[in-house]
C-alpha positions as CSV (number, residue, x, y, z in Angstrom):
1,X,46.0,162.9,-62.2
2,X,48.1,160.2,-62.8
3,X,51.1,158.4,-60.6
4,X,53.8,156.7,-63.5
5,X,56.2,154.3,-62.3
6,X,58.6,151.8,-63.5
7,X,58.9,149.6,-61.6
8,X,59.2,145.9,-59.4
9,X,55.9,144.6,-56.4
10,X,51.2,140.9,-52.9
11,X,48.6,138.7,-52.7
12,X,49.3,136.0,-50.7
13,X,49.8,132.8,-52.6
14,X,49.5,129.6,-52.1
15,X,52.8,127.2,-51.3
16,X,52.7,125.6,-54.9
17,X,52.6,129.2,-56.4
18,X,55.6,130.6,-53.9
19,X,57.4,128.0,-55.6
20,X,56.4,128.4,-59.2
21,X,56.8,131.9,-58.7
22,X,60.2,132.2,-56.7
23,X,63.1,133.5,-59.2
24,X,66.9,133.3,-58.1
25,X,69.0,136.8,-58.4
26,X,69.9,138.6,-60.5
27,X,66.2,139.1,-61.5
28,X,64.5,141.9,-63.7
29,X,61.8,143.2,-65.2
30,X,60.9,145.4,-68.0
31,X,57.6,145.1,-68.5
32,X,58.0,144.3,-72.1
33,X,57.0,140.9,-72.3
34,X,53.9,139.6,-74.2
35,X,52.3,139.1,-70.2
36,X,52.5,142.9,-69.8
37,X,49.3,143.9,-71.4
38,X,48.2,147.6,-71.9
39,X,44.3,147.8,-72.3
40,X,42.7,148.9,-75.0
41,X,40.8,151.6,-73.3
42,X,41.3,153.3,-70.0
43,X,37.9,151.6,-68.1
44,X,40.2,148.1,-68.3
45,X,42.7,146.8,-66.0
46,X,45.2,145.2,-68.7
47,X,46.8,141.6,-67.8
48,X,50.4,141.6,-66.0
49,X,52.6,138.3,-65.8
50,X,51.1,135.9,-63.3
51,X,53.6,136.0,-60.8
52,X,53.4,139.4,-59.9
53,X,50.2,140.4,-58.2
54,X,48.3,143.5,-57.6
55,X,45.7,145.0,-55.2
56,X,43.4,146.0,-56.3
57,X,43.4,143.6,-58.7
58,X,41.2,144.3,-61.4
59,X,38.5,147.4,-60.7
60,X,39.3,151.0,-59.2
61,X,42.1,152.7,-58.5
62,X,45.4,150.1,-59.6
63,X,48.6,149.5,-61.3
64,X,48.0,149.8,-65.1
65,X,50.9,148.1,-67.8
66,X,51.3,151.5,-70.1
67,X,51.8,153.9,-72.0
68,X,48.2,155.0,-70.9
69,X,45.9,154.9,-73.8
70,X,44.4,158.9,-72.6
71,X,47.8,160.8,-72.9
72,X,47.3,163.9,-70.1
73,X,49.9,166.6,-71.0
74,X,49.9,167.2,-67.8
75,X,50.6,163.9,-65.8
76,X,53.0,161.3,-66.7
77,X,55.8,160.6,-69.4
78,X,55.2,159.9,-73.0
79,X,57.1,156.8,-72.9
80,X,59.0,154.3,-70.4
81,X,63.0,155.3,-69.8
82,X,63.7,153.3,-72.8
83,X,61.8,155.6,-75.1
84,X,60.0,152.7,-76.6
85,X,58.6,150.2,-74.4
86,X,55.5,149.7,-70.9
87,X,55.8,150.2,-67.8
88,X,53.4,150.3,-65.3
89,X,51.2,153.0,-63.8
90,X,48.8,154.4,-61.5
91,X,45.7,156.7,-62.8
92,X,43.4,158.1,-59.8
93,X,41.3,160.9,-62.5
94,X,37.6,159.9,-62.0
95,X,38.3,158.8,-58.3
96,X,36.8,161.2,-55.7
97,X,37.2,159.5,-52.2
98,X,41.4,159.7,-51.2
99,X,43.6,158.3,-50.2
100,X,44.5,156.2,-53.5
101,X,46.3,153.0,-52.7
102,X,47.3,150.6,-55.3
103,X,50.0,148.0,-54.4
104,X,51.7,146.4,-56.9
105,X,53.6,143.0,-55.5
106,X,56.9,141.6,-57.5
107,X,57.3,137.5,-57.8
108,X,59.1,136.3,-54.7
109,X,62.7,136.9,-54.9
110,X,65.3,134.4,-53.5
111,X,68.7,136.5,-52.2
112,X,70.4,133.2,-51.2
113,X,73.0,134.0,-54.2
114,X,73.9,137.6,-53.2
115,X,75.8,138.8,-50.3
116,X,75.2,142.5,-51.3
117,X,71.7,142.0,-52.9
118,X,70.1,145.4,-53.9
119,X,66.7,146.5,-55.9
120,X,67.0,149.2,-58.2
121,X,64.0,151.1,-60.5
122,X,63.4,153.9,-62.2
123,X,60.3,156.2,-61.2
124,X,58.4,159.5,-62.8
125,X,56.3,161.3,-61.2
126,X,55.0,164.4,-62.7
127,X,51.6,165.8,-62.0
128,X,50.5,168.8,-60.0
129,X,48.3,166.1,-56.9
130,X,51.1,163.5,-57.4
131,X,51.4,161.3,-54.0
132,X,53.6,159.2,-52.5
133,X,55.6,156.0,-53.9
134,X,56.4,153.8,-51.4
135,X,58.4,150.3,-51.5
136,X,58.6,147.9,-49.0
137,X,59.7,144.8,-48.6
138,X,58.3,141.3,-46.8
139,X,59.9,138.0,-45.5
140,X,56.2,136.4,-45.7
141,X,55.6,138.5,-42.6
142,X,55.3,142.2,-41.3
143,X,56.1,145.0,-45.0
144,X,59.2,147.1,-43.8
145,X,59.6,150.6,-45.9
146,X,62.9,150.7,-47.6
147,X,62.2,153.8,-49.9
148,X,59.4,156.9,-50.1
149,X,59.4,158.8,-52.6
150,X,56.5,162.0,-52.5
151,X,55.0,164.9,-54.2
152,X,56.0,165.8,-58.1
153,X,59.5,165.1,-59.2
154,X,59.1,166.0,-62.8
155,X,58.3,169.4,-64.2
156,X,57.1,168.0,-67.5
157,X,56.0,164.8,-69.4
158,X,59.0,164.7,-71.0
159,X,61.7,164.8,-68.5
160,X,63.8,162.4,-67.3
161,X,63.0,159.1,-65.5
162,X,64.9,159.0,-61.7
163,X,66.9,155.9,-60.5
164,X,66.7,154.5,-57.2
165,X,68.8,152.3,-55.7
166,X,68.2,150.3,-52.3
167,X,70.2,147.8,-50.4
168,X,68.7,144.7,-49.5
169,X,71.2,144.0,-47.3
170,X,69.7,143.1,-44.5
171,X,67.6,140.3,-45.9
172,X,70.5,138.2,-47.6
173,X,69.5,134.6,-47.4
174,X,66.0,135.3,-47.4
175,X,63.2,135.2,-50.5
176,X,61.6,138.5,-50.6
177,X,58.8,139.9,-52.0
178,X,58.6,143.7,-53.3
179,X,55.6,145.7,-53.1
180,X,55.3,149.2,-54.7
């Protein structure tokens, strides 16, 4: 089974990587960029851009750039909502002991220059055991849920991709992290 996403999401950094790794608004992220890359075979992790972070990070069950290199006619799109370029994904075939947790963390995000900031991404989800998608959001402190998202929302791997988006309202003035 596999969980695809498009998407934004935390390891907790050090003080001189929150600050190499904060990015004003608007911000975005496509996944596209030479950073984002898809391995070779589906035992590997891939590499994604140093500022965003993922847990796990490397081994198990964990965000994957793609398109996978196994194509399952029965999980998953074909491509990203472009048609053309990554995205990234979750894959929990060969794992046996649920539940499958796989957080993927987005640089830190400074609202200052918004005073109706809002995150938007597009999500598929197609599989027959698909889970739940949740994102959350973090001040440096407690993760509050802004968005689930559960069970199958696709009937096939080439439907359409779904938009989503959430105000951030409540945290203008504040850098943010997004977790997925």
């Amino acid at each position: 089974m596999k969980y695809f996403y498009s998407l934004l999401v935390a390891l907790v950094f050090t003080v001189s990587a929150k600050s190499q790794c904060t990015f004003s608004i608007p911000y975005s992220e496509n996944f596209d960029g030479p950073s984002w890359v898809v391995p070779a075979s589906a035992s590997q992790p891939g590499s994604i851009q140093a500022c965003w972070g993922r847990v796990p990070s490397a081994t198990g069950y964990l965000w994957v750039p793609g398109p996978s290199v196994t194509v399952n006619n029965f999980t998953g799109p074909l491509s990203d909502k472009s048609g053309s370029g990554k995205f990234m994904y979750t894959e929990s075939s060969g794992f046996t002991t649920p539940p499958y947790v796989a957080n993927l963390l987005t640089p830190f995000i400074d609202l200052s220059g918004s005073a109706a900031p809002e995150v938007s991404f597009w999500y598929y989800m197609y599989g027959s055991q698909i889970g739940s998608l949740t994102v959350q959001v973090s001040t440096g402190g407690a993760w509050n849920t802004i968005s689930t998202t559960s069970g199958q929302q696709q009937t096939n791997n080439t439907a359409a991709w779904v938009k989503i988006t959430q105000s951030l309202s409540a945290y203008v003035g504040d850098t943010i992290r997004i977790r997925f």
